[in-house]
C-alpha positions as CSV (number, residue, x, y, z in Angstrom):
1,X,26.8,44.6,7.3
2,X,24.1,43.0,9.3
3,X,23.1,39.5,7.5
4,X,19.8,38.6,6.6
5,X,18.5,36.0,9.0
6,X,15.2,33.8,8.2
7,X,12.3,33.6,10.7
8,X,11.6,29.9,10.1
9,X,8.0,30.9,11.6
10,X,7.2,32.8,8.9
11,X,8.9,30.4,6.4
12,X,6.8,27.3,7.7
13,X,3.5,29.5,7.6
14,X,4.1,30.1,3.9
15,X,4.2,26.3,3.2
16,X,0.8,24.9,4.9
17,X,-1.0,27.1,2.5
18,X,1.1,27.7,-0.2
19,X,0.0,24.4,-1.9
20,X,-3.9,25.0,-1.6
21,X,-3.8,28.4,-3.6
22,X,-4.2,28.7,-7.2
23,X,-4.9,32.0,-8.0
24,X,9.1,8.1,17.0
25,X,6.5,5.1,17.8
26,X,2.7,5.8,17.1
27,X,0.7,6.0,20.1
28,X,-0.9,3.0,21.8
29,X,-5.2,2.9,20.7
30,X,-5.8,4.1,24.4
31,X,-3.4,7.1,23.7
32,X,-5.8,7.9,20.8
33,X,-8.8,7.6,22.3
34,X,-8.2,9.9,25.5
35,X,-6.6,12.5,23.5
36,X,-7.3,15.8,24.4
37,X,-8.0,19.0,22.9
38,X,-6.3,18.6,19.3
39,X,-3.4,20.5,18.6
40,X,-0.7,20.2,15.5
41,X,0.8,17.6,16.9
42,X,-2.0,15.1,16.6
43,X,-1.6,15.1,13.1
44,X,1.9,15.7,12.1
45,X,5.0,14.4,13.8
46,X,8.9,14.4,13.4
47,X,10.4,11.3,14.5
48,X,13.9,10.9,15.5
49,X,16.5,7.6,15.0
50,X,18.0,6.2,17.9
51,X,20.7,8.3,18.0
52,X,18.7,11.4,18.3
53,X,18.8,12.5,15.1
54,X,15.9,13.5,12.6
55,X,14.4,10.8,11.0
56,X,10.8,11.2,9.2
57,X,8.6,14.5,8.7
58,X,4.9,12.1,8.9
59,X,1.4,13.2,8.2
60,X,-1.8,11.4,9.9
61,X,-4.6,9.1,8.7
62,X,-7.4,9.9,11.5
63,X,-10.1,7.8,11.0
64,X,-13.9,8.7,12.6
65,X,-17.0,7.0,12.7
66,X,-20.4,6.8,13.7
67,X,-20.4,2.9,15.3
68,X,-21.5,-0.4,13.1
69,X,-22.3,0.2,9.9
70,X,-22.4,4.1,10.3
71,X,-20.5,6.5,8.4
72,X,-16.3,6.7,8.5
73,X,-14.8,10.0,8.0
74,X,-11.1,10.1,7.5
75,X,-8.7,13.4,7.8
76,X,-6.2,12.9,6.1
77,X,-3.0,15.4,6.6
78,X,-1.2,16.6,3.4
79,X,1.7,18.8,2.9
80,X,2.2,20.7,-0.4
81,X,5.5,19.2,-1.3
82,X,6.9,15.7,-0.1
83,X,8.6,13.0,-1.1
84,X,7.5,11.0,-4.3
85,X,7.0,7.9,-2.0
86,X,4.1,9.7,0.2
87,X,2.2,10.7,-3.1
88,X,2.4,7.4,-4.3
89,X,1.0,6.3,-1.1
90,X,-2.0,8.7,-0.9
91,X,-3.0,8.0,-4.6
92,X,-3.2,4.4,-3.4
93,X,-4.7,5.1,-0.2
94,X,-7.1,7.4,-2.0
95,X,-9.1,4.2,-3.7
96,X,-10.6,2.9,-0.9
97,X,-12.9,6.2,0.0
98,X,-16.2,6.1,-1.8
99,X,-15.4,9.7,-1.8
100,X,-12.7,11.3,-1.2
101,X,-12.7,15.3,-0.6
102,X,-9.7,17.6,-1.2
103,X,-8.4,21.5,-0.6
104,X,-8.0,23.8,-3.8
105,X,-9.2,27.5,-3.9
106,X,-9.9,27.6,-7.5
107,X,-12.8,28.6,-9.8
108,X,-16.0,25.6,-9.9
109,X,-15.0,23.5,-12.5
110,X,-11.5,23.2,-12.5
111,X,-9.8,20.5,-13.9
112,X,-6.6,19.6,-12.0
113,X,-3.8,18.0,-13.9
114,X,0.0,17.5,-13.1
115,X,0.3,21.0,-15.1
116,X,-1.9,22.9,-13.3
117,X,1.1,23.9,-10.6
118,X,3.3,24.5,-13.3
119,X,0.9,27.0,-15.1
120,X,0.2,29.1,-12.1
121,X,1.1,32.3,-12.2
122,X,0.6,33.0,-8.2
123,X,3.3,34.2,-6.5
124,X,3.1,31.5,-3.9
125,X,2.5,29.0,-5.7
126,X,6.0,30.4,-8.1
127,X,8.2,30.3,-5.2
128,X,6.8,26.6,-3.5
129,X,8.0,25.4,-7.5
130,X,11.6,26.8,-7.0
131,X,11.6,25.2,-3.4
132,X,10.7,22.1,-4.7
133,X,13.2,21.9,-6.6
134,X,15.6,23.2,-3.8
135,X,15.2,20.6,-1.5
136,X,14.8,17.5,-3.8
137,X,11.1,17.2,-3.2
138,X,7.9,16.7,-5.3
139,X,4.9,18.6,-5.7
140,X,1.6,18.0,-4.5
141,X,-0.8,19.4,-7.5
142,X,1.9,17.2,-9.7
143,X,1.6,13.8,-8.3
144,X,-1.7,13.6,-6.8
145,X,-4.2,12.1,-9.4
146,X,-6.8,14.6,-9.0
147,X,-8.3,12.7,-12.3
148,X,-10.2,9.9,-10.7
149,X,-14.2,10.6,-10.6
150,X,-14.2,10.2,-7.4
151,X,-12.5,12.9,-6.6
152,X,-14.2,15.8,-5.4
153,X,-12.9,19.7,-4.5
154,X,-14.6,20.4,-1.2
155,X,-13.3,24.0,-0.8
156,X,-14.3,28.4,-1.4
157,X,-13.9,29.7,-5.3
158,X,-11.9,32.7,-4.4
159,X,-14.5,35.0,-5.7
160,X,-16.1,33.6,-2.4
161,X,-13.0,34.3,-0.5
162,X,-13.4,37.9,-1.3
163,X,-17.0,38.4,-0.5
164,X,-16.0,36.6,2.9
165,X,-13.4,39.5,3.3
166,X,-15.7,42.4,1.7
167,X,-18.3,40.9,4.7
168,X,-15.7,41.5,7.1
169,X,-14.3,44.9,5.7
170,X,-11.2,43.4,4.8
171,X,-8.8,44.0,2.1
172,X,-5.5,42.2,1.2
173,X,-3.5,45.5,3.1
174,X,-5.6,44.9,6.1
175,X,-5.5,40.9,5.9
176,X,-1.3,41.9,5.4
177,X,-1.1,44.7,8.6
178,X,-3.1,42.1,10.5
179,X,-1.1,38.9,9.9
180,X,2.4,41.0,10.4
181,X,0.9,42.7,13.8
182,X,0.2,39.0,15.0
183,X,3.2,37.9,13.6
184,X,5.5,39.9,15.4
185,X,3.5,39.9,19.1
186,X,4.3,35.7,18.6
187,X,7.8,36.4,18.0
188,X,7.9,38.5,20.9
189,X,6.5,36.2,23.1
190,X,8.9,33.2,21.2
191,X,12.1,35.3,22.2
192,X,10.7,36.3,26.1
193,X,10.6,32.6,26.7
194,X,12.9,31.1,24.8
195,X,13.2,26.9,25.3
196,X,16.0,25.2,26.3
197,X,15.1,22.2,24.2
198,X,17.9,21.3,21.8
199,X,15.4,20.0,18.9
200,X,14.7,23.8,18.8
201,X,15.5,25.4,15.6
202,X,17.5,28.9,15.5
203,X,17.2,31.4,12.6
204,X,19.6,30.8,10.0
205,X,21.5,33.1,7.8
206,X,19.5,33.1,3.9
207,X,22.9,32.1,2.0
208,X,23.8,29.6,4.5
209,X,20.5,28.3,4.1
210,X,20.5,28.1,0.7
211,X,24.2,26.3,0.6
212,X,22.5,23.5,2.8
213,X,19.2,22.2,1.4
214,X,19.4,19.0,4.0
215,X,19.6,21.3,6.9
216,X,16.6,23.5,5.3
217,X,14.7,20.7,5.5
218,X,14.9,19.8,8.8
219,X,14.8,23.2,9.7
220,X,11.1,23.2,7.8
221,X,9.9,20.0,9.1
222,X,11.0,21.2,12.9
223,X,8.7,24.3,12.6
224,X,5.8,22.3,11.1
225,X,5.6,20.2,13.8
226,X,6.6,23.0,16.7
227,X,4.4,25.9,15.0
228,X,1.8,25.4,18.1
229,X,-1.5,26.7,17.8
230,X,-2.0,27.6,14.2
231,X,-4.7,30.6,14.9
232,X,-2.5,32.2,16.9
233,X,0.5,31.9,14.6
234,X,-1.9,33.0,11.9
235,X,-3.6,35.6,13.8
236,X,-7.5,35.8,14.5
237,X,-8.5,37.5,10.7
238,X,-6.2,35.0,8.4
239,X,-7.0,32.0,10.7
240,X,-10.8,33.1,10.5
241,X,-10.3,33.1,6.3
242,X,-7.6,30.1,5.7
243,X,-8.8,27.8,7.7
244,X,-12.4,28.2,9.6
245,X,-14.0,29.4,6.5
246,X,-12.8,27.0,4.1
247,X,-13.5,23.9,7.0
248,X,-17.3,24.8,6.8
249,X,-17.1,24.7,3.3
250,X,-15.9,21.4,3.2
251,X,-18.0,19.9,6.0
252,X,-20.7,21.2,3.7
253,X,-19.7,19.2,0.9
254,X,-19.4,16.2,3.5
255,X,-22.8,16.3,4.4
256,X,-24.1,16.3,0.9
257,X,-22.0,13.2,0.4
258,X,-23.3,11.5,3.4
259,X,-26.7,12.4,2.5
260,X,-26.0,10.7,-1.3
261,X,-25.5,7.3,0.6
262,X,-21.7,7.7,1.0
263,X,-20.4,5.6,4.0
264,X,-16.5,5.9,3.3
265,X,-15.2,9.5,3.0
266,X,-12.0,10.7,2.7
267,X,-11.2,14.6,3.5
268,X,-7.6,15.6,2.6
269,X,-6.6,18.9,3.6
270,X,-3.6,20.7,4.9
271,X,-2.4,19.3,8.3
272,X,-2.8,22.7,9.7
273,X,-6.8,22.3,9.0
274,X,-7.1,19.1,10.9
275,X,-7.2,20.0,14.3
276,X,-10.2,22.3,13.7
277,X,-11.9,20.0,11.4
278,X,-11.4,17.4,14.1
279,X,-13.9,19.6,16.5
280,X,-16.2,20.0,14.0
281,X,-16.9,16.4,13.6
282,X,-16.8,15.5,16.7
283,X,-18.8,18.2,18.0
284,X,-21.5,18.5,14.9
285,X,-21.5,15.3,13.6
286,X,-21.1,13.1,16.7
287,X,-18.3,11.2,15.0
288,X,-16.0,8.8,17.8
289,X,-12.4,8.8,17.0
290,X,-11.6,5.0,16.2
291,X,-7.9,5.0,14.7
292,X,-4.7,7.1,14.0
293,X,-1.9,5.9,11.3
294,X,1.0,7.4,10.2
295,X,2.5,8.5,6.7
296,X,6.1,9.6,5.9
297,X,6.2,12.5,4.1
298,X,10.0,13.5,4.3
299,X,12.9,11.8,4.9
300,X,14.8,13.6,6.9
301,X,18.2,11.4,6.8
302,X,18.9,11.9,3.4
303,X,22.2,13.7,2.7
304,X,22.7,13.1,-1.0
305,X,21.9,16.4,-1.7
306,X,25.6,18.6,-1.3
307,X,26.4,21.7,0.2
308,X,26.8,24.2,-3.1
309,X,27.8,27.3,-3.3
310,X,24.9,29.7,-1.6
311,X,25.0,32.5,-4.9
312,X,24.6,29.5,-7.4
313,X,21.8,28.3,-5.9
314,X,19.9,31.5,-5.3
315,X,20.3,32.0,-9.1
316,X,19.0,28.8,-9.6
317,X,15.8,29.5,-7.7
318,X,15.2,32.5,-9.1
319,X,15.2,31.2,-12.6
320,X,13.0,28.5,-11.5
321,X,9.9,31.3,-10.2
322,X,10.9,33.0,-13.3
Protein backbone atom coordinates (compact mmCIF):
# COMPACT_ATOMS: atom_id res chain seq x y z
CA UNK A 1 0.00 0.00 0.00
CA UNK A 2 1.33 3.20 -1.26
CA UNK A 3 1.96 5.74 1.93
CA UNK A 4 0.64 9.02 2.16
CA UNK A 5 3.43 11.51 1.53
CA UNK A 6 3.03 15.41 2.53
CA UNK A 7 3.78 18.20 -0.13
CA UNK A 8 5.39 20.53 2.34
CA UNK A 9 4.44 23.25 -0.42
CA UNK A 10 1.08 22.95 0.11
CA UNK A 11 1.56 22.54 3.93
CA UNK A 12 3.54 25.90 4.25
CA UNK A 13 0.93 27.74 2.01
CA UNK A 14 -1.77 26.76 4.45
CA UNK A 15 0.16 28.45 7.36
CA UNK A 16 0.88 32.19 5.95
CA UNK A 17 -2.82 32.66 5.82
CA UNK A 18 -4.27 30.35 8.03
CA UNK A 19 -3.76 32.84 10.97
CA UNK A 20 -5.38 36.07 9.17
CA UNK A 21 -8.85 34.25 8.59
CA UNK A 22 -11.62 34.28 10.82
CA UNK A 23 -14.52 33.23 9.20
CA UNK A 24 22.81 33.53 10.03
CA UNK A 25 24.25 37.26 10.56
CA UNK A 26 21.92 40.25 9.48
CA UNK A 27 23.09 41.98 6.53
CA UNK A 28 25.51 44.92 6.67
CA UNK A 29 23.29 48.68 6.21
CA UNK A 30 24.79 48.74 2.57
CA UNK A 31 23.35 45.20 1.99
CA UNK A 32 19.96 46.72 2.86
CA UNK A 33 20.04 49.58 1.03
CA UNK A 34 21.07 48.10 -2.45
CA UNK A 35 18.73 45.36 -2.16
CA UNK A 36 17.00 44.43 -5.07
CA UNK A 37 13.69 43.42 -6.18
CA UNK A 38 12.12 42.01 -2.77
CA UNK A 39 11.48 38.57 -2.59
CA UNK A 40 10.56 36.21 0.65
CA UNK A 41 13.69 36.14 1.72
CA UNK A 42 14.04 39.82 2.68
CA UNK A 43 11.74 39.39 5.36
CA UNK A 44 12.00 35.92 6.69
CA UNK A 45 15.14 33.97 7.28
CA UNK A 46 16.34 30.51 8.74
CA UNK A 47 19.56 30.74 10.33
CA UNK A 48 21.79 27.86 10.94
CA UNK A 49 24.47 27.18 14.03
CA UNK A 50 27.94 26.63 13.36
CA UNK A 51 27.70 23.33 12.75
CA UNK A 52 25.21 23.57 10.03
CA UNK A 53 22.34 22.77 11.68
CA UNK A 54 19.00 24.77 12.02
CA UNK A 55 19.00 27.27 14.37
CA UNK A 56 16.09 30.17 14.35
CA UNK A 57 12.94 30.59 11.99
CA UNK A 58 13.19 34.99 12.19
CA UNK A 59 10.73 37.45 10.96
CA UNK A 60 11.83 41.15 9.86
CA UNK A 61 11.30 44.70 11.27
CA UNK A 62 11.74 46.86 7.91
CA UNK A 63 11.67 50.22 8.72
CA UNK A 64 10.80 53.11 5.84
CA UNK A 65 10.81 56.73 5.87
CA UNK A 66 10.31 59.82 4.27
CA UNK A 67 13.91 61.73 5.45
CA UNK A 68 13.97 64.24 8.76
CA UNK A 69 11.15 64.52 10.49
CA UNK A 70 8.92 62.76 7.71
CA UNK A 71 6.84 59.90 8.23
CA UNK A 72 8.38 56.14 9.31
CA UNK A 73 6.56 53.13 8.13
CA UNK A 74 7.50 49.89 9.53
CA UNK A 75 6.51 46.18 8.05
CA UNK A 76 6.61 44.11 10.34
CA UNK A 77 6.55 40.19 9.37
CA UNK A 78 4.34 37.91 11.54
CA UNK A 79 3.71 34.25 11.47
CA UNK A 80 0.41 32.82 12.74
CA UNK A 81 1.93 30.56 15.37
CA UNK A 82 5.47 31.05 17.09
CA UNK A 83 7.06 30.86 20.02
CA UNK A 84 5.71 32.68 23.26
CA UNK A 85 9.08 34.73 23.36
CA UNK A 86 8.39 36.44 19.74
CA UNK A 87 4.78 37.47 20.93
CA UNK A 88 6.08 38.84 23.87
CA UNK A 89 8.45 40.70 21.85
CA UNK A 90 5.99 42.28 19.30
CA UNK A 91 3.50 43.26 22.13
CA UNK A 92 6.50 45.23 23.43
CA UNK A 93 7.69 46.30 20.18
CA UNK A 94 4.10 47.25 19.35
CA UNK A 95 4.23 50.48 21.97
CA UNK A 96 6.41 52.58 20.22
CA UNK A 97 4.12 52.97 16.82
CA UNK A 98 1.70 55.88 17.20
CA UNK A 99 -0.29 53.46 15.23
CA UNK A 100 0.14 50.28 14.66
CA UNK A 101 -1.95 48.45 11.69
CA UNK A 102 -2.67 44.71 11.70
CA UNK A 103 -4.18 41.66 9.22
CA UNK A 104 -7.66 40.14 10.20
CA UNK A 105 -10.46 39.39 7.69
CA UNK A 106 -13.29 39.81 10.00
CA UNK A 107 -16.56 41.81 10.13
CA UNK A 108 -15.96 46.07 11.12
CA UNK A 109 -16.03 46.02 14.57
CA UNK A 110 -14.54 43.09 15.83
CA UNK A 111 -13.18 42.90 19.06
CA UNK A 112 -10.18 40.63 19.24
CA UNK A 113 -9.40 38.78 22.39
CA UNK A 114 -7.13 35.81 23.33
CA UNK A 115 -10.58 33.75 22.75
CA UNK A 116 -11.35 34.78 19.52
CA UNK A 117 -9.04 31.85 17.88
CA UNK A 118 -10.39 29.52 20.19
CA UNK A 119 -14.10 30.27 19.16
CA UNK A 120 -13.57 30.11 15.49
CA UNK A 121 -15.37 27.73 13.85
CA UNK A 122 -13.21 28.02 10.41
CA UNK A 123 -11.80 25.12 9.19
CA UNK A 124 -8.40 26.68 8.97
CA UNK A 125 -8.27 28.32 11.60
CA UNK A 126 -9.57 24.52 13.59
CA UNK A 127 -6.68 22.74 12.20
CA UNK A 128 -3.73 25.80 12.81
CA UNK A 129 -5.21 25.15 16.80
CA UNK A 130 -4.46 21.34 16.69
CA UNK A 131 -0.99 22.28 15.07
CA UNK A 132 -0.27 24.53 17.67
CA UNK A 133 -0.49 22.35 19.99
CA UNK A 134 1.51 19.76 17.80
CA UNK A 135 4.52 21.41 17.63
CA UNK A 136 4.74 23.18 21.10
CA UNK A 137 3.92 26.57 19.73
CA UNK A 138 1.63 29.57 20.59
CA UNK A 139 -0.86 31.21 18.78
CA UNK A 140 -0.93 34.52 17.25
CA UNK A 141 -4.74 35.77 17.85
CA UNK A 142 -3.90 34.41 21.65
CA UNK A 143 -0.97 36.31 22.65
CA UNK A 144 -1.01 39.34 20.69
CA UNK A 145 -2.83 42.16 22.67
CA UNK A 146 -5.06 43.28 20.02
CA UNK A 147 -6.65 45.40 23.15
CA UNK A 148 -4.57 48.48 23.15
CA UNK A 149 -6.44 51.68 21.45
CA UNK A 150 -3.96 51.96 19.35
CA UNK A 151 -4.49 49.14 17.61
CA UNK A 152 -6.07 49.33 14.45
CA UNK A 153 -7.41 46.38 11.76
CA UNK A 154 -6.23 47.66 8.44
CA UNK A 155 -7.70 44.77 6.29
CA UNK A 156 -11.22 43.53 3.78
CA UNK A 157 -14.55 42.40 5.84
CA UNK A 158 -15.12 39.22 3.98
CA UNK A 159 -18.37 40.38 2.73
CA UNK A 160 -15.86 42.58 0.74
CA UNK A 161 -13.75 39.53 -0.16
CA UNK A 162 -16.79 38.09 -1.90
CA UNK A 163 -17.82 41.15 -3.93
CA UNK A 164 -14.01 41.18 -5.02
CA UNK A 165 -14.60 37.58 -6.19
CA UNK A 166 -18.38 38.06 -7.56
CA UNK A 167 -16.36 41.25 -9.65
CA UNK A 168 -14.07 38.71 -10.97
CA UNK A 169 -16.67 35.86 -11.57
CA UNK A 170 -15.13 33.80 -9.07
CA UNK A 171 -16.52 31.29 -6.69
CA UNK A 172 -14.78 29.27 -3.93
CA UNK A 173 -14.74 26.05 -6.78
CA UNK A 174 -13.07 28.23 -9.20
CA UNK A 175 -10.78 30.08 -6.57
CA UNK A 176 -10.11 25.86 -5.50
CA UNK A 177 -9.60 24.47 -9.46
CA UNK A 178 -7.43 27.60 -9.93
CA UNK A 179 -5.08 27.36 -6.94
CA UNK A 180 -4.68 23.26 -7.47
CA UNK A 181 -3.98 23.91 -11.44
CA UNK A 182 -1.14 26.33 -10.23
CA UNK A 183 -0.33 24.18 -7.66
CA UNK A 184 0.53 21.29 -9.51
CA UNK A 185 2.28 23.12 -12.75
CA UNK A 186 4.89 24.46 -9.62
CA UNK A 187 5.37 21.11 -8.48
CA UNK A 188 6.07 20.03 -11.81
CA UNK A 189 8.45 22.46 -12.45
CA UNK A 190 9.98 21.70 -8.50
CA UNK A 191 10.56 17.97 -9.58
CA UNK A 192 12.04 18.89 -13.39
CA UNK A 193 14.72 20.72 -11.61
CA UNK A 194 15.20 19.42 -8.61
CA UNK A 195 18.31 21.11 -6.30
CA UNK A 196 21.13 19.55 -5.11
CA UNK A 197 21.21 21.78 -1.99
CA UNK A 198 21.15 19.63 1.20
CA UNK A 199 19.02 22.36 3.26
CA UNK A 200 16.35 21.09 0.82
CA UNK A 201 13.51 19.48 2.39
CA UNK A 202 11.91 16.11 0.89
CA UNK A 203 8.25 15.03 1.41
CA UNK A 204 7.76 13.12 4.35
CA UNK A 205 5.46 10.25 5.14
CA UNK A 206 2.12 11.80 7.34
CA UNK A 207 2.73 9.28 10.39
CA UNK A 208 6.31 9.78 10.43
CA UNK A 209 5.66 13.27 10.47
CA UNK A 210 3.37 13.23 13.05
CA UNK A 211 5.85 10.89 15.40
CA UNK A 212 8.43 13.75 14.96
CA UNK A 213 7.08 17.24 15.84
CA UNK A 214 10.87 18.66 15.95
CA UNK A 215 11.55 17.56 12.54
CA UNK A 216 7.95 19.05 11.30
CA UNK A 217 9.11 22.11 12.39
CA UNK A 218 12.02 22.45 10.62
CA UNK A 219 10.47 20.93 7.83
CA UNK A 220 7.75 24.09 8.06
CA UNK A 221 10.20 26.75 8.71
CA UNK A 222 12.51 25.40 5.55
CA UNK A 223 9.57 25.85 3.15
CA UNK A 224 8.63 29.30 4.57
CA UNK A 225 11.77 30.59 3.86
CA UNK A 226 12.40 28.51 0.34
CA UNK A 227 8.60 29.02 -0.90
CA UNK A 228 10.04 31.63 -3.68
CA UNK A 229 7.75 33.85 -5.23
CA UNK A 230 4.58 33.73 -3.38
CA UNK A 231 2.19 34.70 -6.55
CA UNK A 232 3.40 32.10 -8.26
CA UNK A 233 3.09 29.48 -5.53
CA UNK A 234 -0.31 30.93 -4.98
CA UNK A 235 -1.26 31.22 -8.47
CA UNK A 236 -2.38 34.60 -10.34
CA UNK A 237 -6.45 34.52 -8.88
CA UNK A 238 -5.55 33.60 -4.95
CA UNK A 239 -2.43 35.86 -5.05
CA UNK A 240 -4.67 38.58 -6.75
CA UNK A 241 -7.38 38.07 -3.50
CA UNK A 242 -4.89 37.06 -0.43
CA UNK A 243 -2.56 39.32 -0.80
CA UNK A 244 -2.83 42.32 -3.58
CA UNK A 245 -6.35 43.04 -2.50
CA UNK A 246 -6.00 43.11 1.08
CA UNK A 247 -2.35 45.31 0.70
CA UNK A 248 -4.43 48.16 -0.92
CA UNK A 249 -6.79 47.91 1.73
CA UNK A 250 -4.34 48.48 4.22
CA UNK A 251 -2.26 51.06 2.47
CA UNK A 252 -5.64 52.78 2.56
CA UNK A 253 -5.94 52.70 6.09
CA UNK A 254 -2.18 54.00 6.11
CA UNK A 255 -2.83 56.98 4.40
CA UNK A 256 -5.77 58.04 6.53
CA UNK A 257 -3.36 57.61 9.42
CA UNK A 258 -0.72 59.71 7.93
CA UNK A 259 -3.17 62.27 6.96
CA UNK A 260 -4.51 62.25 10.94
CA UNK A 261 -0.93 63.52 11.85
CA UNK A 262 0.59 60.02 12.53
CA UNK A 263 4.44 60.05 11.99
CA UNK A 264 5.23 56.45 13.53
CA UNK A 265 3.19 53.52 11.93
CA UNK A 266 3.48 50.19 12.42
CA UNK A 267 1.82 47.61 9.64
CA UNK A 268 1.97 43.89 10.78
CA UNK A 269 1.03 41.52 8.36
CA UNK A 270 1.88 38.06 7.18
CA UNK A 271 5.59 37.81 5.94
CA UNK A 272 4.25 36.56 2.73
CA UNK A 273 2.53 40.28 2.25
CA UNK A 274 5.70 42.11 2.77
CA UNK A 275 7.43 41.93 -0.32
CA UNK A 276 4.48 43.42 -2.22
CA UNK A 277 3.65 45.95 0.38
CA UNK A 278 7.34 46.83 0.15
CA UNK A 279 6.71 48.08 -3.65
CA UNK A 280 3.85 49.83 -2.85
CA UNK A 281 5.56 52.08 -0.53
CA UNK A 282 8.36 52.60 -2.21
CA UNK A 283 6.77 53.09 -5.39
CA UNK A 284 3.47 55.15 -4.24
CA UNK A 285 4.54 56.73 -1.23
CA UNK A 286 8.24 57.50 -2.08
CA UNK A 287 9.26 55.97 1.26
CA UNK A 288 13.54 55.15 1.42
CA UNK A 289 14.31 51.95 3.03
CA UNK A 290 16.45 53.06 6.25
CA UNK A 291 16.85 49.78 8.47
CA UNK A 292 16.19 45.90 8.68
CA UNK A 293 16.14 43.97 12.20
CA UNK A 294 15.57 40.64 12.96
CA UNK A 295 13.01 38.69 15.26
CA UNK A 296 13.11 35.00 16.24
CA UNK A 297 10.12 33.46 15.82
CA UNK A 298 11.08 29.61 16.24
CA UNK A 299 13.59 27.92 17.79
CA UNK A 300 14.51 25.41 15.76
CA UNK A 301 17.13 23.53 18.29
CA UNK A 302 14.74 22.52 20.61
CA UNK A 303 14.37 18.81 21.02
CA UNK A 304 12.38 18.45 24.28
CA UNK A 305 9.54 17.58 22.47
CA UNK A 306 9.81 13.23 21.92
CA UNK A 307 9.25 11.16 19.19
CA UNK A 308 5.55 9.50 20.13
CA UNK A 309 3.86 7.07 18.65
CA UNK A 310 2.49 8.51 15.10
CA UNK A 311 -1.53 6.93 15.74
CA UNK A 312 -1.55 8.69 19.27
CA UNK A 313 -0.76 11.73 18.09
CA UNK A 314 -3.04 11.88 15.14
CA UNK A 315 -5.79 11.15 17.71
CA UNK A 316 -4.70 13.78 19.59
CA UNK A 317 -5.07 16.36 16.83
CA UNK A 318 -8.11 15.41 15.80
CA UNK A 319 -9.63 15.89 19.17
CA UNK A 320 -8.06 19.18 19.37
CA UNK A 321 -10.07 20.54 15.79
CA UNK A 322 -12.82 18.73 17.28
Amino acid sequence: MKSLTIKPTALALLFWFSGSLLAQEPPSNAAQTKRAKSDMSSFIRMTKTSQGLPNTLDTAVVSYSAGKNGVQVDLIGAVHIGDESYYAQLNQLFDQYDVLLYELVAPEGTVVTPQTGDRSINPISLLQQGMKSFLGMQSQLEKIDYTKPHMVRADMTPEQIADKMRQRGDTAWTLALSALVDTLRQQNLAENNLSSDRSSVEEMDFLELLGNPHQAKIMFASQFVTQGALDQALGSSLNQLLVVDRNAEALRSLQKQIAAGHRKIGIFYGAAHLPDLEHRLTDDFGLKLEDTRWLKAWDLTKTDQPQSNPLSLLLNLLDEIQ
